[in-house]
N, C-alpha and C positions, 0 to 999 in steps of 0.2 A: 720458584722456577722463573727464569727467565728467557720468556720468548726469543728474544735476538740472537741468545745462544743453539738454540736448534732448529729455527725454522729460519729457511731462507729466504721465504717473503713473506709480509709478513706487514698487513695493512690496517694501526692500531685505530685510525677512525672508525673503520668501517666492520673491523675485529672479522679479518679475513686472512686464512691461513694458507695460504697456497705452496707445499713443497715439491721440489721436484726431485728423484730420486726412486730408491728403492722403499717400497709401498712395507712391507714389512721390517724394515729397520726403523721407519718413522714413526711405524704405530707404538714400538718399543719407548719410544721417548714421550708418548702422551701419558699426563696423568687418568688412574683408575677414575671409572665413575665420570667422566670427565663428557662425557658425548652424549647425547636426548635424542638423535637419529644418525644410525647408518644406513644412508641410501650409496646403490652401487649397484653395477652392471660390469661383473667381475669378466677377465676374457674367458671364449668360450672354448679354447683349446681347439680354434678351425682353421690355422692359418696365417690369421691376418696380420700383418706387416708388426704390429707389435707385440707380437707373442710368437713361440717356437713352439710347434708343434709337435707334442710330447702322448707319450700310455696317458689313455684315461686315467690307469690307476696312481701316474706320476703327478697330473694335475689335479687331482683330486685330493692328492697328500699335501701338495703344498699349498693349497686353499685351504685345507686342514689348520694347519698350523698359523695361518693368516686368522682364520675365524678364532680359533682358540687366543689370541691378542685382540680380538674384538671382543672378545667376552669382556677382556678384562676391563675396560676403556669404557663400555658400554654401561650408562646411569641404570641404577634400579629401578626407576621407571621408564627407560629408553623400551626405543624399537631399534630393527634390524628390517629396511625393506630391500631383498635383493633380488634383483633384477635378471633371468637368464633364458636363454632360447634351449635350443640343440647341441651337442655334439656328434656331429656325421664320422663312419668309420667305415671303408668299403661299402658304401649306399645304406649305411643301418644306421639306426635314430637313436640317441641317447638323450632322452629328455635330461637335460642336469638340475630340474628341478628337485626330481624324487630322487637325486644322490646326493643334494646337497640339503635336503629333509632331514637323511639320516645323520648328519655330519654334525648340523644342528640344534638335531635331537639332544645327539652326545655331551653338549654342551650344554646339554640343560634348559633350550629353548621352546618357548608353546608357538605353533603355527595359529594366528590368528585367523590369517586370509590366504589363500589359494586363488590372487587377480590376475584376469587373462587380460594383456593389449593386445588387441586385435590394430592391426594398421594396414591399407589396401596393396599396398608394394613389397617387393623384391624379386629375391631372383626365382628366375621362370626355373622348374624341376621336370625330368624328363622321364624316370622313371617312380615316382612317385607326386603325391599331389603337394604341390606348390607350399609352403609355411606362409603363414599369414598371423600367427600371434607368438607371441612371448610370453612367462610369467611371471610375475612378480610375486614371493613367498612376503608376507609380514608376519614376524616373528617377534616378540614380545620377552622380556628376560624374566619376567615374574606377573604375576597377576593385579598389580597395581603399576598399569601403567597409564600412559597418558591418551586421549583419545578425543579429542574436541569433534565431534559430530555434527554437532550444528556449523560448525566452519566450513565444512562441505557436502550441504543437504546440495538435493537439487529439487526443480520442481516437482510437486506431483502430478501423472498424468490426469488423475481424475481429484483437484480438489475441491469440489462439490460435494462429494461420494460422503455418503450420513451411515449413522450407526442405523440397525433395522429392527435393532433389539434391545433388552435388557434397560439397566438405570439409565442409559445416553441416548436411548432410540431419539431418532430425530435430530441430533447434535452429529457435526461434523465431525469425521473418522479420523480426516488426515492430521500432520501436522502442522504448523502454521507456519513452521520454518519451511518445511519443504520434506521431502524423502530422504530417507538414507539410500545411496547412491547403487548398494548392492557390491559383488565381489566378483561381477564380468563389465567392464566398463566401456561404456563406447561415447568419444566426443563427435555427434552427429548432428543435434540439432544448434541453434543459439547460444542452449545453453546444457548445462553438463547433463547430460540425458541417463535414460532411466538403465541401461544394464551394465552394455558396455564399454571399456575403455578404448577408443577408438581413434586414437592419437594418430596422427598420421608421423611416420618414422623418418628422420631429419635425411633425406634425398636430395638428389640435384637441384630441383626446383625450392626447396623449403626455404622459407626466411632464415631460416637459424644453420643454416648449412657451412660449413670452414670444409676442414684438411680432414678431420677426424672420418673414416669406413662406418665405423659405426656411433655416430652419438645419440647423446641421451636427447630428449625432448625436452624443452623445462616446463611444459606444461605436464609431464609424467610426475614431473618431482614436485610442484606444485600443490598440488592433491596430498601428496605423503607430509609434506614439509607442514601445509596449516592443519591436518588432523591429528600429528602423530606428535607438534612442537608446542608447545608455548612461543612467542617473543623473546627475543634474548637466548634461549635456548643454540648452542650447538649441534649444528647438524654437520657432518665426516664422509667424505665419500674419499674410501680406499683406492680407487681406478679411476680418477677424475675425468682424465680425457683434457676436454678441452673446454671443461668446469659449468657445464651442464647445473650440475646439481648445486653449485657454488654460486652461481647466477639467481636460480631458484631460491636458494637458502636468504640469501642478501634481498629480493625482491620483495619478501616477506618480513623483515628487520629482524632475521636470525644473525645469529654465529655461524660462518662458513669457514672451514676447513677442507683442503683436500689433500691429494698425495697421487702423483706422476708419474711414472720413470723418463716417457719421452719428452724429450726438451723440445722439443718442436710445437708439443699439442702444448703443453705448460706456458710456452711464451703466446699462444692465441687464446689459451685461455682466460690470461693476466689482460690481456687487449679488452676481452670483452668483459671482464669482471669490471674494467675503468670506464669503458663505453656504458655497463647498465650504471655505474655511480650515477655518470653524467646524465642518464634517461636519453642517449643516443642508440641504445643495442636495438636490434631490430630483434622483435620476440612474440612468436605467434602466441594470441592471448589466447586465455582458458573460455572455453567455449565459442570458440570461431568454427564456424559450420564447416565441415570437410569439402573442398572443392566437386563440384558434380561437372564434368564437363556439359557444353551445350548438345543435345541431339541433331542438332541442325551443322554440328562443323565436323568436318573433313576426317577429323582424328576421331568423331566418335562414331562415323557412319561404317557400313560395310562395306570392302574395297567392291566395285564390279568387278574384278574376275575371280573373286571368289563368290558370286552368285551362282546357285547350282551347283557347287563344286558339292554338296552336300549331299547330292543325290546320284554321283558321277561314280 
């Protein structure tokens, strides 16, 4: 096979695959077996500028048939981690997580992880309470897959903490590398902390902010990319965006592959995939504390005129 004939960019130093196009025709042209991660935050059928808003049961067919080409692509020791919120329908909540369980049941996949990102922002809701996390499903194709866990311990809260019993009384409980990280993730303190995943979601202010409504974090992908890859391994993300996960993949000395339809997010994508070569991208690192504003400024005080209004 020769790369030059099907992919349209296609970066041999750095073995970075960037197509732009339709996401389903290009996964047709990957060799079987071929990919050690699929990371992805497929669209969520709400709208947004690039996607038509269609029947759940229409969107849900043709991610059907997208994942059934994932199957095939996908190594016998790969993951599948994908990434999804809601879809709203006259004020009513379609978690897409648990339809897209069944999907990849079908497929013959084991749900290893059920991770919640919890992130502080978005939009304010008026008849219901606000969304403030996402899920992330990791789905495994066979029971021998890959799974590096000391790549991403974190510390433990108590390691002092001793055994009280048995042949170890007196010898330390924890591990030495650190905790295993849990399956509710929050980036809150220094360092990758003990539950939850706590990524703050690429907003106005974010360092890693472009064109993209909704982009991925690369410290989301970061986490999935060293526990779920080897080096050298292949990591694919089907809905690249504006290469998020692509970014993540190469920061790590993976294989990165993605696949686009809009040329708009694809050409800032390619921008910053050349800016991380260079070590110019600007990239909020994995365990940077989540901004707390000061109690003493202006935006985090209480207006005076709504003093009292509470009891009015």
């Amino acid at each position: 096979m020769k790369n030059e004939k099907i992919y349209q960019d296609y970066d041999e130093k750095a073995e970075i695959i960037f197509h732009q196009g339709d996401t389903k025709e290009f996964i047709k042209t990957l060799p079987d077996n071929s990919v050690k991660l699929i990371i992805t935050s497929p669209p969520y059928n709400i709208g947004k500028e690039y996607e038509v808003k269609e029947s759940i049961e229409n969107y849900l067919q043709k991610q059907k048939n997208i994942i059934k080409e994932l199957t095939r692509i996908l190594d016998h020791q790969g993951s599948i981690c994908w990434q999804v919120g809601n879809y709203i329908e006259n004020g009513e909540v379609y978690p897409l997580d648990i339809f897209y369980y069944q999907i990849f049941k079908e497929e013959g996949f084991k749900l290893r992880n059920r991770i919640i990102w919890k992130f502080g922002h978005g939009l304010h809701a008026s008849t219901r309470f606000s969304g403030r996390y996402e899920t992330l499903l990791w789905f495994t194709k066979s029971d021998e897959y890959t799974f590096n866990l000391d790549d991403v311990r974190i510390p433990a809260k108590y390691p002092g903490k001793r055994h009280y019993k048995g042949d170890k009384k007196g010898e330390p409980s924890c591990n030495p590398k650190g905790k295993n990280p849990e399956d509710v993730w929050e980036f809150m303190q220094k360092e990758w902390d003990v539950s939850i995943w706590d990524i703050p979601n690429v907003k106005a202010n974010h360092i890693e902010k472009t064109i993209h409504p909704c982009q991925f974090p690369i410290e989301l992908v970061e986490r999935c990319v060293l526990a779920f890859t080897n080096e050298g391994d292949v990591v694919f993300d089907p809905y690249a965006g504006v290469a998020s996960a692509l970014v993540g993949a190469v920061k790590n000395n993976r294989k990165a592959w993605g696949a686009e339809k809009e040329e708009e997010y694809v050409t800032v994508g390619k921008e910053r995939i050349q800016q991380m070569l260079k070590g110019e991208l600007k990239i909020r690192e994995i365990g940077t504390e989540v901004y707390q504003p000061d109690p003493r400024s202006k935006v985090a005080r209480i207006p005076e005129e709504w003093k009292g209004a509470a009891n009015s």
